[in-house]
C-alpha positions, 0 to 999 in steps of 0.5 A: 500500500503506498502511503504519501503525505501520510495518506494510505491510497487506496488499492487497486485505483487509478494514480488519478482518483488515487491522489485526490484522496490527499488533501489539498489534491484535486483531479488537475494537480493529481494528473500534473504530478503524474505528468512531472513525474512521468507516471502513466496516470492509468496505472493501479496503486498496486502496480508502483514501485517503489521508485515510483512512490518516492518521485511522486512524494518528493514533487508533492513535498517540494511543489505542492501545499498538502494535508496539514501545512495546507489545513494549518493556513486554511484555519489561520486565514479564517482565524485571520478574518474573525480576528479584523472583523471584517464582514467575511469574518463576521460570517464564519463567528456567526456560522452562517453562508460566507459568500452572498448566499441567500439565507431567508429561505436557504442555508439549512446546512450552514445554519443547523436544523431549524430552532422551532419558536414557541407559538407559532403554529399554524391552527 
């Protein structure tokens, strides 16, 4: 099983699916790397060698952001923004949608199950 970045990938998947089980790669960086690399992106997991598996853990540590580095930022950013208090910050302290969405009717996941008021049924 080869393990990069700390990930196990998964067996028996293409190089392609297989990398995106790492955070902070996608489908377009996963065939990126493999290109780099020089990997056929169509072979298994089971099938690298261990030469393989080292050239893609060595361009993924030295060209790419990944799993905790990549978490670590994504958290300080957003610390960074409720600490300013700006508006987007506002939004993340408050749990509700970041980017204009409308929340009247909308926005159940970002705001939780609905809170049920007392007395207002319909009789």
């Amino acid at each position: 099983m080869a393990r990069i970045a700390g990930v196990d990938l998964p067996k028996n998947k293409r190089m392609d699916v297989a990398l995106t089980y790492i955070y902070g790669i996608g489908r377009a960086t996963a065939l990126k790397v493999l290109d780099e690399t020089s990997i056929d992106w169509t072979k298994k997991t089971d099938d690298l060698s261990a030469d393989e598996i080292n050239d893609i853990r060595k361009e993924i540590e030295s060209h790419h952001k990944v799993e905790g580095d990549l978490r670590r930022d994504v958290t300080s950013n957003i610390k960074r923004l409720m600490d300013i208090g700006c508006y987007r910050g506002l939004r993340h302290r408050r749990g509700l949608p970041v980017r204009g969405q409308s929340t009247h009717s909308n926005a159940r996941s970002r705001k939780g199950p609905r809170r049920s008021i007392v007395g207002k049924r319909k009789k």
